[in-house]
C-alpha positions as CSV (number, residue, x, y, z in Angstrom):
1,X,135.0,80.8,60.3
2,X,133.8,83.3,62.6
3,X,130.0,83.4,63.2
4,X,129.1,86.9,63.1
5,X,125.3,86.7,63.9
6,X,125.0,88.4,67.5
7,X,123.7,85.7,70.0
8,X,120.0,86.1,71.2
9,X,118.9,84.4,74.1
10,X,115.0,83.1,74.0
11,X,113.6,82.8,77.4
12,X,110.7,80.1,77.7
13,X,108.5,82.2,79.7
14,X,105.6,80.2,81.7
15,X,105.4,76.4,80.6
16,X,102.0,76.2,80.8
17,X,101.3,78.9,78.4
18,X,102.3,79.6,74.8
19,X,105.9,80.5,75.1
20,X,107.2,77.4,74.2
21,X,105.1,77.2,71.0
22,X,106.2,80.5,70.5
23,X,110.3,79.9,70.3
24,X,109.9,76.4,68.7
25,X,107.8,78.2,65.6
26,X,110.5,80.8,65.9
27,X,113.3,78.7,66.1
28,X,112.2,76.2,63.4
29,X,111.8,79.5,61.1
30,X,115.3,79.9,58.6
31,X,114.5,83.8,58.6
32,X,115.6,83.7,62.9
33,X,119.1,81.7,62.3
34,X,119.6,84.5,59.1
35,X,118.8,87.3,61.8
36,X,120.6,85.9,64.7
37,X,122.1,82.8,66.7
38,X,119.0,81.7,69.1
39,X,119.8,80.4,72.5
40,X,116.8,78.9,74.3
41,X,117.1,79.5,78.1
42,X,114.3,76.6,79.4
43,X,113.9,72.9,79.9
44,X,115.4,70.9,76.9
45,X,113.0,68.3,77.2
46,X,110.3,70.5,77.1
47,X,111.6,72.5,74.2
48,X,111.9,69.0,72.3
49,X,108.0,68.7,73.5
50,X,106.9,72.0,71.7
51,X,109.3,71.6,68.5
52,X,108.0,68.2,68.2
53,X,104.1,69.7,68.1
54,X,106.2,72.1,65.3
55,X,106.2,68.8,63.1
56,X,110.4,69.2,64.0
57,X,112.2,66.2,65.1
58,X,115.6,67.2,64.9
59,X,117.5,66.8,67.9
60,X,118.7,69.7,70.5
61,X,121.9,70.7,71.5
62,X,121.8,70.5,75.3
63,X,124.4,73.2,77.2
64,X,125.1,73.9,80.4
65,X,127.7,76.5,80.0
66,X,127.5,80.0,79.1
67,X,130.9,79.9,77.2
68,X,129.1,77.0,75.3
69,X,127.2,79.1,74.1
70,X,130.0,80.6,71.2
71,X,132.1,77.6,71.1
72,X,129.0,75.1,69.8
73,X,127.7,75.7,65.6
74,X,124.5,73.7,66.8
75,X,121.1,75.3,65.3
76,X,119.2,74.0,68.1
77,X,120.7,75.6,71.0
78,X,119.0,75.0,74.3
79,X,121.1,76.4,77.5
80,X,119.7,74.0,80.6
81,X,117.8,75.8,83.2
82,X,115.3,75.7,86.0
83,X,113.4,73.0,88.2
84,X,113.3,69.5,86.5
85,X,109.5,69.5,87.8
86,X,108.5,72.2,85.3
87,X,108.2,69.0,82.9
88,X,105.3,67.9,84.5
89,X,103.4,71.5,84.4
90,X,100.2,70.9,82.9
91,X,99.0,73.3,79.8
92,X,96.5,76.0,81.0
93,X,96.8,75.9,84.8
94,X,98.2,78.1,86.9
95,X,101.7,76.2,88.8
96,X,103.9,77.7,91.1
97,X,106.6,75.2,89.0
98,X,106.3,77.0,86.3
99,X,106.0,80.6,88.1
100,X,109.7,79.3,89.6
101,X,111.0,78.0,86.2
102,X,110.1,81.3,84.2
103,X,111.8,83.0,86.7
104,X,115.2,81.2,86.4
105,X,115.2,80.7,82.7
106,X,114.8,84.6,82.7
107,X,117.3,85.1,85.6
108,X,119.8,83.0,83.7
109,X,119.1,84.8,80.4
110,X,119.9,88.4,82.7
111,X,123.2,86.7,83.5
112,X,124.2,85.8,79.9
113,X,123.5,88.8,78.9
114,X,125.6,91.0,81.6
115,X,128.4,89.1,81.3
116,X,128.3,89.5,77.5
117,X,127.8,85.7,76.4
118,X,124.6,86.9,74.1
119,X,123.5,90.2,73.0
120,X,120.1,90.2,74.2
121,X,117.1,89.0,75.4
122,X,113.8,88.3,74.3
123,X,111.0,86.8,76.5
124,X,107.9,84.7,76.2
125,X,105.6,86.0,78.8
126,X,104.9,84.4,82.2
127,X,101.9,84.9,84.4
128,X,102.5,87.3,87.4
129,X,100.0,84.9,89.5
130,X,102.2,81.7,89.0
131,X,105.2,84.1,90.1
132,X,103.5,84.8,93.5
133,X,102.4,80.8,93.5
134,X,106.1,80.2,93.9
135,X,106.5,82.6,96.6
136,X,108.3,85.1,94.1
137,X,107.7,88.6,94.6
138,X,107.9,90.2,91.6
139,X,104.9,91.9,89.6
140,X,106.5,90.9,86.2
141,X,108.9,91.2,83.7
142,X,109.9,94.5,84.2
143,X,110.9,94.8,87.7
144,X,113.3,91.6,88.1
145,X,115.2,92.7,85.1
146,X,115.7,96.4,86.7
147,X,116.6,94.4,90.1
148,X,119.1,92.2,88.7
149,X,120.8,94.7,86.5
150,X,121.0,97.2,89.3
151,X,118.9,100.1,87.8
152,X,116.4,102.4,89.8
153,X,115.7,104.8,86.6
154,X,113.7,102.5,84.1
155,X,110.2,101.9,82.7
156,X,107.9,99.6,80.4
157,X,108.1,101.0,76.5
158,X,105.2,99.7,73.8
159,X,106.8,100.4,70.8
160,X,105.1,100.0,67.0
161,X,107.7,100.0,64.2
162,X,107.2,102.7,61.5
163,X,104.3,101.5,59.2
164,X,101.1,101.7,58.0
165,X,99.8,102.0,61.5
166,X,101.5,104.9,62.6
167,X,102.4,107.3,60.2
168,X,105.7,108.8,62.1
169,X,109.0,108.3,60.5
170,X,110.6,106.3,63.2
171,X,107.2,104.6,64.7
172,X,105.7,105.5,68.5
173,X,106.7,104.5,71.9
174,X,104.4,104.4,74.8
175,X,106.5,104.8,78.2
176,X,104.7,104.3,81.7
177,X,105.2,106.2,84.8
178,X,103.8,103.9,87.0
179,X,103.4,100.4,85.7
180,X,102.1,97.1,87.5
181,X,100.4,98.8,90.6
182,X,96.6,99.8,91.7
183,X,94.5,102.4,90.0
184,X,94.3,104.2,93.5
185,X,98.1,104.2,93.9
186,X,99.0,106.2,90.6
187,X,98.3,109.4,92.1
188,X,100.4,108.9,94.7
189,X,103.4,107.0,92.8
190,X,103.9,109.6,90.4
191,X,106.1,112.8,90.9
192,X,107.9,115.1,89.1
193,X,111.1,113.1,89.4
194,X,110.0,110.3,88.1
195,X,108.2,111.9,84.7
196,X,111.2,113.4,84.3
197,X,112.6,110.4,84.1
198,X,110.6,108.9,81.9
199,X,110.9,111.2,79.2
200,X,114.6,111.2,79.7
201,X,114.4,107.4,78.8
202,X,111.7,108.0,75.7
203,X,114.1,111.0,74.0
204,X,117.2,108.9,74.7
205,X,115.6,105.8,73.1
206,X,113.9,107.7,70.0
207,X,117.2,109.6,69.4
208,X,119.5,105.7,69.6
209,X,117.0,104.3,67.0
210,X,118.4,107.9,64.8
211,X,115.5,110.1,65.2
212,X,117.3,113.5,65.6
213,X,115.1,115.2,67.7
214,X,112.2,113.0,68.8
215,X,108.9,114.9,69.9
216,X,107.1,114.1,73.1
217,X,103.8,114.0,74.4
218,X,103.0,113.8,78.1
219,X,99.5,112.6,78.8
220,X,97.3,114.0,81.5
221,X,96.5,111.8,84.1
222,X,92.8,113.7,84.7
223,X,90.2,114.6,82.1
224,X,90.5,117.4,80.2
225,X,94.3,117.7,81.8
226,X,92.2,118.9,84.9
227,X,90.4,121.9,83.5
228,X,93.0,123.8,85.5
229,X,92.6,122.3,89.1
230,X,88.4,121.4,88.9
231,X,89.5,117.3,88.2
232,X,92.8,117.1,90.4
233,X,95.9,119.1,91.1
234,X,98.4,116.4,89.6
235,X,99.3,118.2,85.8
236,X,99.5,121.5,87.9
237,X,101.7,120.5,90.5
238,X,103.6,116.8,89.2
239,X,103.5,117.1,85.3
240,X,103.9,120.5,84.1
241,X,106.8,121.0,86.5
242,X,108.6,117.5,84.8
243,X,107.4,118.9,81.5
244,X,109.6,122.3,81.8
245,X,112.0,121.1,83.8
246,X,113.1,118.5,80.7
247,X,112.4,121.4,78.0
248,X,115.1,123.0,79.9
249,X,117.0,119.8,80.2
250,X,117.2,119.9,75.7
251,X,113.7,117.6,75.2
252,X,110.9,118.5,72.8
253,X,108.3,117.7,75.0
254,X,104.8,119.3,75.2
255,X,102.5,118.3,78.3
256,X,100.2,117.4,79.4
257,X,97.8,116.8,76.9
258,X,94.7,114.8,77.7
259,X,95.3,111.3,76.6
260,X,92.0,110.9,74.3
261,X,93.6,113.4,72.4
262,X,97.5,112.5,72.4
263,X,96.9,109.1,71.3
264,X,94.9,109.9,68.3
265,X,97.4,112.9,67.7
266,X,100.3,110.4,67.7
267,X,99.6,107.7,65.5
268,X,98.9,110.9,63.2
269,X,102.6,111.3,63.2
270,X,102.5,114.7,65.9
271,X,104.4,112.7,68.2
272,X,107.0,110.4,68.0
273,X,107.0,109.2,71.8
274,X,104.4,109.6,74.6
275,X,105.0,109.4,78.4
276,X,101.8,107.6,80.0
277,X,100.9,107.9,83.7
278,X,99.8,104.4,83.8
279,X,99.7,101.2,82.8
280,X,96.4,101.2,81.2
281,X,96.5,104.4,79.5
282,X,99.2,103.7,77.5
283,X,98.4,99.8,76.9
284,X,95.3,100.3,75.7
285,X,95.3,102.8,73.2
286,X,98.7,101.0,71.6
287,X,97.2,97.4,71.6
288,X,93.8,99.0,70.1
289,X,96.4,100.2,67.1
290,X,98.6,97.3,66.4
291,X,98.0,94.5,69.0
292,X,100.4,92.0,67.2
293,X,102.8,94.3,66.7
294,X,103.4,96.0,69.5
295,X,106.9,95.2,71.0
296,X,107.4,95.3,74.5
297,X,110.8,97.6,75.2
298,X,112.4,98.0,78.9
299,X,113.7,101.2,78.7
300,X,117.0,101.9,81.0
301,X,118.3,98.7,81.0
302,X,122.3,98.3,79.9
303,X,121.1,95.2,78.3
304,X,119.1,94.6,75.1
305,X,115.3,92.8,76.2
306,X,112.4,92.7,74.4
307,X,108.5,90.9,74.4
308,X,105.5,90.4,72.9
309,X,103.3,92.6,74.2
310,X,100.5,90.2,74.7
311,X,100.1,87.3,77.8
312,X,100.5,83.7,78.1
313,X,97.1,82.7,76.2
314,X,96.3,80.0,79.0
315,X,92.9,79.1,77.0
316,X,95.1,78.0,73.9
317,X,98.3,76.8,75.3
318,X,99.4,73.9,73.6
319,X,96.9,73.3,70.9
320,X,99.1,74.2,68.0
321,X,96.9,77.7,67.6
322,X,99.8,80.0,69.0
323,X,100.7,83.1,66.4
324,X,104.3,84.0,67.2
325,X,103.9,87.3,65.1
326,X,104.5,89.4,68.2
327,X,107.6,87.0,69.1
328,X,108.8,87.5,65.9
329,X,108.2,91.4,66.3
330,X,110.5,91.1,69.2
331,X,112.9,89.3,67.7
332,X,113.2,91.9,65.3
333,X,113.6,94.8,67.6
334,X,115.7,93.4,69.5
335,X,118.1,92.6,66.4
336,X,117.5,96.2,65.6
337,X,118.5,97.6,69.0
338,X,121.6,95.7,69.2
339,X,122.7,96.8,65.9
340,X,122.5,100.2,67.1
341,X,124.0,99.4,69.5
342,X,127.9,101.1,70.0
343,X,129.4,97.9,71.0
344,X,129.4,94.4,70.3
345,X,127.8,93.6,73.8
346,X,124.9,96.1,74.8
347,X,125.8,95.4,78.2
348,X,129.1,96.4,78.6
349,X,128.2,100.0,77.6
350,X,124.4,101.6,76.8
351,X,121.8,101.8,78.3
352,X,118.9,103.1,76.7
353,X,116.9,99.5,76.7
């Protein structure tokens, strides 16, 4: 018989922090194999490490093959990937092993996913400093997935599911302009362009998960939006520009608002998506509203990937007090995504995530 659960890789994320803890508890949990077929991209041996602090001795299905991957019925599904020295990567610490191996278990993951041998992704995180430890350039997540799949229009989307902590019908999404870069940069990074393209990305990805006509709110970048030039020139001369420019474009978008005020407004249920300049400004106010719920959601993307939106919890790592209700959150929107998906393999075809 046909399995027709779509296939959802796991990516391990940095060894030395809680991601492994994180897909064993999933993994181990009846509700994920109902949802989906899990595929652990990682270290089997380490995998059978962190099931085994699960209280799970059951045996893993080792694979080496993407097109293993549909011809194997094995629960425990572990595709084999990275440095062999990520085994010896001590909990809490900082190791440019495990920088290298989060980076291939997610590279690999990218791969399956392009060539359509699972529907998705959803990652564990990794820590940007063990990255550069192994010499790998990347500020996160976020930007190797945009390089691999080829795409210069994308951006970082918090996302909390409709629910008691927004009120909006189809829940809120938080899109960033500029993302992993300096405070003093932002002014400089952002232009018209490229808030344009963000709300672009928010409407399209409000409108796939069937909101008809999604309302956005652009945030100031300055208090007060500026007071009309007195606290900078950028919502004069960057955002109201992008602002009419995408009204003309077929977007409900209002801008900019100040973003003490828009954040408030939108969990009210005013607006269904909001375009943040930076990093901070959007993080902050979203994790203040529903830290463990808040799904990570790279927008632009023509593959399915998801994260918790929180780190790799070095101080607790392996001491059996990881909560994986943000991995499960992912889990979940990425089952949702690819369900709206118009095609049996995200990748072949959309590309709103």
């Amino acid at each position: 018989m046909t399995d027709s659960r779509s296939p959802i890789g796991l990516t391990m994320g940095d060894v030395a922090g809680i991601g492994p803890e994180l897909i064993a508890e999933l993994i181990c949990d009846a509700i994920t194999h109902e949802q989906c077929r899990p595929v652990v991209f990682g270290h089997p041996q380490i995998l059978q490490r962190a099931l085994a602090s699960q209280g799970d001795t059951r045996p893993i299905t080792t694979i080496t093959s993407l097109d293993q991957i549909s011809d194997t019925t094995a629960s425990l599904l572990c595709f084999s990937c990275g440095p062999d020295e990520a085994i010896e990567v001590l909990p809490g610490n900082i190791d440019p092993r495990a920088g290298q191996a989060a980076h291939d278990y997610l590279v690999a993951a990218i791969d399956a996913a392009q060539t359509g041998h699972i529907d998705g992704i959803v990652t564990a995180p990794l820590n940007k400093a063990a990255l550069h430890a192994a010499g790998i350039d990347y500020p996160g997540h976020t930007e190797i997935l945009a390089e691999r799949c080829g795409v210069a229009d994308f951006s970082m989307m918090l996302y909390l599911p409709p629910g008691n902590l927004v009120q909006g019908e189809y829940g809120l999404g938080v899109a960033h302009v500029t993302l992993h870069t300096s405070i003093k940069s932002v002014p400089d990074l952002i232009t018209s362009n490229s808030i344009q393209e963000k709300i672009g990305l928010m409407d399209g990805f409000l409108k796939r998960v069937g909101h008809p006509n999604p309302k956005i709110g652009v945030a100031a970048l300055n208090p007060h939006a500026g007071e009309a030039g007195l606290f900078g020139d950028e919502e004069q001369n960057k955002i109201i520009p992008a602002v009419l420019a995408s009204q003309t474009a077929g977007a409900n978008v209002h801008g900019p608002i100040p973003a003490d005020a828009l954040m408030r407004l939108a969990a009210a249920g005013k607006y269904d998506g909001v375009v943040a300049m930076y990093h901070d400004q959007g993080h902050i106010a979203l994790k203040l509203l529903g830290y463990d719920q808040a799904v990570n959601i790279t927008l632009g993307l023509p593959i399915v990937r998801t994260s918790p939106s929180h780190g790799t919890a070095y101080d607790i790592a392996w001491q059996g007090r990881a909560d994986a209700t943000g991995m499960r959150s992912a889990l979940e929107m990425a089952c949702r995504l690819i369900s709206h998906s118009s095609c049996s393999h995200p990748g072949s075809d959309t590309n709103d995530d």
